[in-house]
N, CA, C and O atoms as a GROMACS GRO file, in nm:
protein
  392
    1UNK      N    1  12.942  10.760  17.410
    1UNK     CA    2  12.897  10.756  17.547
    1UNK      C    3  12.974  10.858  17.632
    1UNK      O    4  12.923  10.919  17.727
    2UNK      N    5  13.085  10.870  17.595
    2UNK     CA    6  13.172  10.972  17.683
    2UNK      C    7  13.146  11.119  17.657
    2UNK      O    8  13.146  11.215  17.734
    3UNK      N    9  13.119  11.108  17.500
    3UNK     CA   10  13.045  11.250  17.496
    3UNK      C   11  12.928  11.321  17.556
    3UNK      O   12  12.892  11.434  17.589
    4UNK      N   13  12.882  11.180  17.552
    4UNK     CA   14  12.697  11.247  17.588
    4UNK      C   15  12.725  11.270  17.794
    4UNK      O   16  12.646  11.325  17.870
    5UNK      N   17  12.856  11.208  17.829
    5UNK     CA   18  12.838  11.226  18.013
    5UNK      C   19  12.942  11.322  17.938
    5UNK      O   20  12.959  11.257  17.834
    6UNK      N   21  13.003  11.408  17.928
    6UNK     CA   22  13.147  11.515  17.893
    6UNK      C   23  12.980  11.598  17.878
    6UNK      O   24  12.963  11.661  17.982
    7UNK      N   25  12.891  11.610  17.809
    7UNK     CA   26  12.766  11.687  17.759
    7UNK      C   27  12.742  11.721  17.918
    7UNK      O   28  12.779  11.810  17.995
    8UNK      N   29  12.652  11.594  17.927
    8UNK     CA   30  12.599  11.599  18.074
    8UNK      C   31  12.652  11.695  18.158
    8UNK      O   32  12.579  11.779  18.210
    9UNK      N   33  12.807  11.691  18.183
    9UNK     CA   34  12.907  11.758  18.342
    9UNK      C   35  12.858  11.834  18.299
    9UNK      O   36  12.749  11.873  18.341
   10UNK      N   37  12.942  11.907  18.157
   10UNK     CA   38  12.951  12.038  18.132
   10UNK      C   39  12.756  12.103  18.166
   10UNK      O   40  12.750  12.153  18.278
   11UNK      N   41  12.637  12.106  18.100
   11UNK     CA   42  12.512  12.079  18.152
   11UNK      C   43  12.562  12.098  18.271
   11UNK      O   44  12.668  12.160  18.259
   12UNK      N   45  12.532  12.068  18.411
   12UNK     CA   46  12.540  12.008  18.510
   12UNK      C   47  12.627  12.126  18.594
   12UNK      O   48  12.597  12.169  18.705
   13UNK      N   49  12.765  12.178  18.496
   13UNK     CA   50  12.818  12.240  18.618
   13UNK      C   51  12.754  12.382  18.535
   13UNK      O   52  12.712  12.461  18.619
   14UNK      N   53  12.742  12.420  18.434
   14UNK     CA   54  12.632  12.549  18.372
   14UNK      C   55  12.542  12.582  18.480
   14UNK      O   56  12.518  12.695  18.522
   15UNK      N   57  12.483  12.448  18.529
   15UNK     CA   58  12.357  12.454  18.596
   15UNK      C   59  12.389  12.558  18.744
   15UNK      O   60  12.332  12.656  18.792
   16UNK      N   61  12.554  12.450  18.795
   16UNK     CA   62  12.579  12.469  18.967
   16UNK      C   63  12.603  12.616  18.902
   16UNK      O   64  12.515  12.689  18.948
   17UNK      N   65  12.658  12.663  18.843
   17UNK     CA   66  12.739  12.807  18.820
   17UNK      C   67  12.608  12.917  18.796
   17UNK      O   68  12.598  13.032  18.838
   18UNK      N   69  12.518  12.844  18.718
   18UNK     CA   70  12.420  12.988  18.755
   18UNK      C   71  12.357  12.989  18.897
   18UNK      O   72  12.296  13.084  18.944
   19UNK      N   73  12.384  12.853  18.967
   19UNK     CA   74  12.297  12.837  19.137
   19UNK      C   75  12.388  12.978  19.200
   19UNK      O   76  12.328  13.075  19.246
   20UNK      N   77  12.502  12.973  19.195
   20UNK     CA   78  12.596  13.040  19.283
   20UNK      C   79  12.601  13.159  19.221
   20UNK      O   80  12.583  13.239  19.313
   21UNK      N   81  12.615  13.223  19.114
   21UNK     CA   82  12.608  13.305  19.040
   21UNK      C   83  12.524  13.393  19.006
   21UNK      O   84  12.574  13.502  18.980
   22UNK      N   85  12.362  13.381  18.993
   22UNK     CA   86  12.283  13.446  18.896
   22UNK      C   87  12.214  13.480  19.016
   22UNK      O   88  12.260  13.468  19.129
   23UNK      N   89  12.062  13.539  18.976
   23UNK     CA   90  12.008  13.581  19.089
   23UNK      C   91  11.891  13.482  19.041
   23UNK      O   92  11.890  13.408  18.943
   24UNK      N   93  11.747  13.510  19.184
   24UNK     CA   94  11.659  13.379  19.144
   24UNK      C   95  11.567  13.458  18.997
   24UNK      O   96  11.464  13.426  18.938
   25UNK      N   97  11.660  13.565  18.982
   25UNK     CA   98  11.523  13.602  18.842
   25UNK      C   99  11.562  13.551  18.770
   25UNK      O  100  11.469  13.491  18.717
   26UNK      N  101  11.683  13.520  18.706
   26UNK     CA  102  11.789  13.436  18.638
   26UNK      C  103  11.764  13.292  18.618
   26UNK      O  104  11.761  13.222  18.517
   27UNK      N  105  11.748  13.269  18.740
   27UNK     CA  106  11.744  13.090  18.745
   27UNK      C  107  11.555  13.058  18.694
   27UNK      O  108  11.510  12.952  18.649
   28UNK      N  109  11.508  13.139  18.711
   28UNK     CA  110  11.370  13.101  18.692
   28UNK      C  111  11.386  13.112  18.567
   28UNK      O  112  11.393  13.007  18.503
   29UNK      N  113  11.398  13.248  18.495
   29UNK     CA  114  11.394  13.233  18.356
   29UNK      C  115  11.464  13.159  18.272
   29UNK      O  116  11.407  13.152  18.163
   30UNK      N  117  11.584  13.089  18.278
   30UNK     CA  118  11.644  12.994  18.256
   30UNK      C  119  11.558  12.854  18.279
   30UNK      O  120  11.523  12.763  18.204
   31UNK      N  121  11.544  12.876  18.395
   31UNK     CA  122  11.440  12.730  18.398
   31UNK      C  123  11.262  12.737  18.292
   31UNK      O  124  11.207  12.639  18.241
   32UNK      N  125  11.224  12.849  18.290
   32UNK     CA  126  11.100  12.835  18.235
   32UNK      C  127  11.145  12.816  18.042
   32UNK      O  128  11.075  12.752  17.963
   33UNK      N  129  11.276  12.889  18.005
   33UNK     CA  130  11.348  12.815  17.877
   33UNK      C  131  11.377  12.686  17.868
   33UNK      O  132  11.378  12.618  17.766
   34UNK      N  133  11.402  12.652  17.985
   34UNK     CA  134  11.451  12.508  17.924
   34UNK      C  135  11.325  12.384  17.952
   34UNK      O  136  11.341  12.268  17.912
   35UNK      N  137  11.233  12.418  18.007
   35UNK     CA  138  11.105  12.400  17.980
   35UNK      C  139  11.039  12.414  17.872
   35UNK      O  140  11.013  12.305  17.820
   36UNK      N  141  10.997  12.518  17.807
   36UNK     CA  142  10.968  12.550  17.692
   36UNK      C  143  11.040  12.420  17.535
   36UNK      O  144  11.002  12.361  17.434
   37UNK      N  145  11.144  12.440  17.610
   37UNK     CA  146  11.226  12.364  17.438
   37UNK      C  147  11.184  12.222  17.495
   37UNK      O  148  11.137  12.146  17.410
   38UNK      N  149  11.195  12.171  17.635
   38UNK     CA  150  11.150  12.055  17.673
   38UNK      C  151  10.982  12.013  17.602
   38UNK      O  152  10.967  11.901  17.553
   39UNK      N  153  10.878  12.103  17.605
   39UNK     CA  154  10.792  12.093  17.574
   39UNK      C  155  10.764  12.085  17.393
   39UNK      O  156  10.686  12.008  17.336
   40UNK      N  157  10.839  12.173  17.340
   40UNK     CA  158  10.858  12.186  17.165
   40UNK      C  159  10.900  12.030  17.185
   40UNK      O  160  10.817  11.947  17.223
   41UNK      N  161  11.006  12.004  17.163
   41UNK     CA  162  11.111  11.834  17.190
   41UNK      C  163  11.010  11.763  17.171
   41UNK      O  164  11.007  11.702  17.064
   42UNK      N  165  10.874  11.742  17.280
   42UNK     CA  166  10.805  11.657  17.321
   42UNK      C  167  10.663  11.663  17.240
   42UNK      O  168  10.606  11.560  17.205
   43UNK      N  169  10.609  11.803  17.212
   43UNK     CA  170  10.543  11.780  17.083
   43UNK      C  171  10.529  11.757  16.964
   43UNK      O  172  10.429  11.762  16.892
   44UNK      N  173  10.683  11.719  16.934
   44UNK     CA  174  10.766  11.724  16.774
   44UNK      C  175  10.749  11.553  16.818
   44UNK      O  176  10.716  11.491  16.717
   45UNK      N  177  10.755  11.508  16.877
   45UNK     CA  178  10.816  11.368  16.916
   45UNK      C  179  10.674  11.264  16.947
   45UNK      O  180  10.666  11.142  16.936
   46UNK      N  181  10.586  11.350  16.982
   46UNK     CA  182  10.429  11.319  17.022
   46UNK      C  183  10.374  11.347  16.864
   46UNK      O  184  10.331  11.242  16.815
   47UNK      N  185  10.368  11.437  16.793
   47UNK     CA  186  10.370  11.412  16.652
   47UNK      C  187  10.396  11.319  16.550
   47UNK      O  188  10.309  11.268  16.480
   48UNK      N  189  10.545  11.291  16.540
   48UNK     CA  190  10.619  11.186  16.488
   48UNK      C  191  10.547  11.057  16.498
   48UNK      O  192  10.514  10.995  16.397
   49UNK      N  193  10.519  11.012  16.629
   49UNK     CA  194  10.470  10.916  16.663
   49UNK      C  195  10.315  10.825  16.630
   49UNK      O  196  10.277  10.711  16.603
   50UNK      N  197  10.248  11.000  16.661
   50UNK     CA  198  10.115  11.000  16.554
   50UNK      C  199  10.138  10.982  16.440
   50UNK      O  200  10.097  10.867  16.423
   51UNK      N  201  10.182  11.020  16.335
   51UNK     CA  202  10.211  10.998  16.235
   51UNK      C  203  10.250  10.872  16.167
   51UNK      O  204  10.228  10.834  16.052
   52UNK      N  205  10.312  10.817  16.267
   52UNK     CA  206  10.364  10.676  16.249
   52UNK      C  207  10.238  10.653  16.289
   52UNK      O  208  10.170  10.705  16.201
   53UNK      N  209  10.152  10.597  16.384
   53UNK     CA  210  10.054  10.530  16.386
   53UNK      C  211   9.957  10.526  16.309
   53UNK      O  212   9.889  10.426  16.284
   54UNK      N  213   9.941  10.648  16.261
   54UNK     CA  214   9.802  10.716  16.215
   54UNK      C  215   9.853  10.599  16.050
   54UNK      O  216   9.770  10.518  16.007
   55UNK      N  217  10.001  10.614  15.979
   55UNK     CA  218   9.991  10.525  15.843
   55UNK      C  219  10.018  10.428  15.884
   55UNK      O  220  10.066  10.360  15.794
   56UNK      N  221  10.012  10.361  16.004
   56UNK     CA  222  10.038  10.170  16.018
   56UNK      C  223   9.925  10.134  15.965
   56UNK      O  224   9.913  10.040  15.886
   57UNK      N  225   9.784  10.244  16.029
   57UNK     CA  226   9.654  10.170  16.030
   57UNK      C  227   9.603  10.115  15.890
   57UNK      O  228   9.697  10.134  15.813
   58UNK      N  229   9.506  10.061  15.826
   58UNK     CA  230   9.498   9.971  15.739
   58UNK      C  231   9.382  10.097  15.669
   58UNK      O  232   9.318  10.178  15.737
   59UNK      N  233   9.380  10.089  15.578
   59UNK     CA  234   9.263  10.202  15.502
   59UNK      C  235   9.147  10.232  15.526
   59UNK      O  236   9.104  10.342  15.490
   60UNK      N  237   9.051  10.122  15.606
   60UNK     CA  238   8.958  10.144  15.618
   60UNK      C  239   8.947  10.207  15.742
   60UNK      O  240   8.881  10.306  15.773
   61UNK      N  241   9.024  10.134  15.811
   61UNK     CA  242   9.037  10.215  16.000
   61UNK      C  243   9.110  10.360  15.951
   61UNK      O  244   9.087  10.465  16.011
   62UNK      N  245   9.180  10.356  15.862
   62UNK     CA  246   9.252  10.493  15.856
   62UNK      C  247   9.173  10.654  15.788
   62UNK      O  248   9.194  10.774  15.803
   63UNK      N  249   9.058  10.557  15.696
   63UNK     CA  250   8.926  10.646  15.720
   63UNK      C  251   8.807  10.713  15.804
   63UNK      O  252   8.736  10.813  15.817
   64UNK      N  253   8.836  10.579  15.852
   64UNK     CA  254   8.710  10.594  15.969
   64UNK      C  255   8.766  10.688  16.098
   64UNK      O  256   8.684  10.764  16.151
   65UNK      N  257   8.942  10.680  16.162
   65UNK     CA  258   8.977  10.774  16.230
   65UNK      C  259   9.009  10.896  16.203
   65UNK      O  260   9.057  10.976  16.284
   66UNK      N  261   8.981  10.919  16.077
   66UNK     CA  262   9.040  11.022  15.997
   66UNK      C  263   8.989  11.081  15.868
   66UNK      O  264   9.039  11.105  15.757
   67UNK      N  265   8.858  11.096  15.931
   67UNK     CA  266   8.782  11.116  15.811
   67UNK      C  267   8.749  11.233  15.753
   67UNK      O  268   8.652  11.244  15.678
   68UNK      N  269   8.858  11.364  15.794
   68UNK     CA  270   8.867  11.457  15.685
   68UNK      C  271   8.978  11.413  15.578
   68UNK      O  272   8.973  11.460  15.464
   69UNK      N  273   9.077  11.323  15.614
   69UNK     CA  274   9.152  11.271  15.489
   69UNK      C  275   9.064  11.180  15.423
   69UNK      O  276   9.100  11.172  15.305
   70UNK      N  277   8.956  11.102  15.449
   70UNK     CA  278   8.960  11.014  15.351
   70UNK      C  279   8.908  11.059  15.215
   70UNK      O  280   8.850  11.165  15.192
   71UNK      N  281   8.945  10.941  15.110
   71UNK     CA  282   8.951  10.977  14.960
   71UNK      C  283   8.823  11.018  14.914
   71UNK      O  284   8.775  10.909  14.884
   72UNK      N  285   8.724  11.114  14.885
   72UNK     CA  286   8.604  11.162  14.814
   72UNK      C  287   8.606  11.104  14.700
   72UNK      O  288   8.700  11.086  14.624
   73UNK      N  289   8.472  11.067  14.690
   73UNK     CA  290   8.447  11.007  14.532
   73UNK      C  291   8.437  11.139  14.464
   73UNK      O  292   8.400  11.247  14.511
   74UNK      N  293   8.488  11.101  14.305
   74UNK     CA  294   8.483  11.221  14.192
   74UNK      C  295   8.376  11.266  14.219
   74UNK      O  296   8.286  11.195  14.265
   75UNK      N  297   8.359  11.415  14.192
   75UNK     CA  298   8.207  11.494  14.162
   75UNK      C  299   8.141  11.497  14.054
   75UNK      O  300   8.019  11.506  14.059
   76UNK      N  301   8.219  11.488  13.909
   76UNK     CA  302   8.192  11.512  13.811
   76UNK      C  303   8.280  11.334  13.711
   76UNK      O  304   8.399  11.304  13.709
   77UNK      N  305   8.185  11.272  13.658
   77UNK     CA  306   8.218  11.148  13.563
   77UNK      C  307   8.286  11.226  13.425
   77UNK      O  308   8.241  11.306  13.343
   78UNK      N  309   8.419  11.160  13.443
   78UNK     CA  310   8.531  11.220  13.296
   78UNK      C  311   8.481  11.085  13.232
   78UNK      O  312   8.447  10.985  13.294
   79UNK      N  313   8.483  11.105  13.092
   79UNK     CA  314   8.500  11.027  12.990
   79UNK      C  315   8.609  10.971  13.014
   79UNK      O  316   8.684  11.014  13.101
   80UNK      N  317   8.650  10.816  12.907
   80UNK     CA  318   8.778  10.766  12.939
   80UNK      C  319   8.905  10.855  12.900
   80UNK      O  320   9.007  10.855  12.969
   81UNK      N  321   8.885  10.958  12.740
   81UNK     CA  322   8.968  11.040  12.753
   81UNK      C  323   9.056  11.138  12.809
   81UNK      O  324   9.164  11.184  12.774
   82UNK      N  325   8.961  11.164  12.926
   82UNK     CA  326   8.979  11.260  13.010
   82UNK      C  327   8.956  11.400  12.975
   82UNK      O  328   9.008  11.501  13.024
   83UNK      N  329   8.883  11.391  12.896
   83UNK     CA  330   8.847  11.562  12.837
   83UNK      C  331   8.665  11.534  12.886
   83UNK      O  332   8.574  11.471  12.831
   84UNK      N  333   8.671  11.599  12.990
   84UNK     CA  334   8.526  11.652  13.036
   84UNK      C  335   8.457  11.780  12.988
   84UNK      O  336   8.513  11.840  12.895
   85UNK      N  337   8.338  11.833  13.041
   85UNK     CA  338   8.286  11.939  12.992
   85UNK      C  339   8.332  12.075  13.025
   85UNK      O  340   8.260  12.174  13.026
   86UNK      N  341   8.476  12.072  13.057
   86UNK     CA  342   8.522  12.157  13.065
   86UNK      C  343   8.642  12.182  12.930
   86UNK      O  344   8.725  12.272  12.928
   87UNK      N  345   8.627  12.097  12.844
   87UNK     CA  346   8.715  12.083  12.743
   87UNK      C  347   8.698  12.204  12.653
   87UNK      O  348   8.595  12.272  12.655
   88UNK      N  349   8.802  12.229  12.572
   88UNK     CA  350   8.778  12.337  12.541
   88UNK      C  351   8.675  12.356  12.412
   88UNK      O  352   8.655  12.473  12.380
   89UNK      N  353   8.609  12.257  12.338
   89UNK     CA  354   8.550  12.260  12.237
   89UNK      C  355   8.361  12.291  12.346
   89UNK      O  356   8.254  12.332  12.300
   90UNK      N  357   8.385  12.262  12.450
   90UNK     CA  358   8.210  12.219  12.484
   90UNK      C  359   8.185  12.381  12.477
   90UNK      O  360   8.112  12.427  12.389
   91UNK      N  361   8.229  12.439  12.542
   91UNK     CA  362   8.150  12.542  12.571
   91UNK      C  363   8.064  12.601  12.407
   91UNK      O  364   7.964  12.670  12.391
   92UNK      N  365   8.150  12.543  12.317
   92UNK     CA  366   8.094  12.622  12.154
   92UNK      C  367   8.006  12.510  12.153
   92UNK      O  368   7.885  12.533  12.152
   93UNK      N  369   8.054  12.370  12.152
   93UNK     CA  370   7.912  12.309  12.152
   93UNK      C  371   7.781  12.321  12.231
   93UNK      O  372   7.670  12.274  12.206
   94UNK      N  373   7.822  12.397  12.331
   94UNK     CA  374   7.676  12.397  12.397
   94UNK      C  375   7.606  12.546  12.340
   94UNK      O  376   7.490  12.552  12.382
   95UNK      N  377   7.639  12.657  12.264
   95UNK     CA  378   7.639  12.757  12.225
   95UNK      C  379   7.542  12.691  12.130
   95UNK      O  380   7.420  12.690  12.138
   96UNK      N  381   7.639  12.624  12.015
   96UNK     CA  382   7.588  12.604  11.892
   96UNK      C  383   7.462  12.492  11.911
   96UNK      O  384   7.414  12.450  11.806
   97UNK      N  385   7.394  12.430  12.059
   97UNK     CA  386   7.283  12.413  12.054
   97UNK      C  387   7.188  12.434  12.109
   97UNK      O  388   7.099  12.356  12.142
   98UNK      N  389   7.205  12.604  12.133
   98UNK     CA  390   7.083  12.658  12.145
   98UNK      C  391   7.017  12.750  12.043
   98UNK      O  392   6.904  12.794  12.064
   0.00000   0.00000   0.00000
């Protein structure tokens, strides 16, 4: 806790020292930086959050809001082996019946 107000002053008197110090081209651009990272911060954090919500939801709602993720049925039926017609013997079998 003492760090984060020791953070704060120091912050705080950075701030008074460019008031007295810098010129207003200074203080603006300083201010439109620390805006900027304010805004990154807040879309990293607005993200996160989505994210968390988006996997609370239950599968079916999580399809229906999100339905370039949801799971596609296979295109093509594999045998139980798992060697489809892309195996390497078909292509000679389909040769050898024509």
């Amino acid at each position: 806790m003492v760090e984060l107000l020791s953070q704060g002053m120091i912050a705080l008197s950075t701030w008074a020292w460019l008031e007295v110090h810098s010129t207003s081209f200074a203080m603006m651009v300083a201010a439109l930086l620390a805006l900027a990272v304010v805004a990154i911060v807040a879309a990293a954090m607005l993200t996160v959050v989505l994210r968390l919500w988006a996997a609370a939801l239950p599968a079916g709602r999580r399809e229906r809001a999100f339905p370039a993720n949801a799971a596609r049925p296979p295109t093509l039926h594999r045998p139980v082996g798992g060697r489809g017609p892309r195996a390497p013997g078909a292509a000679f079998r389909r040769l050898a019946l024509v």
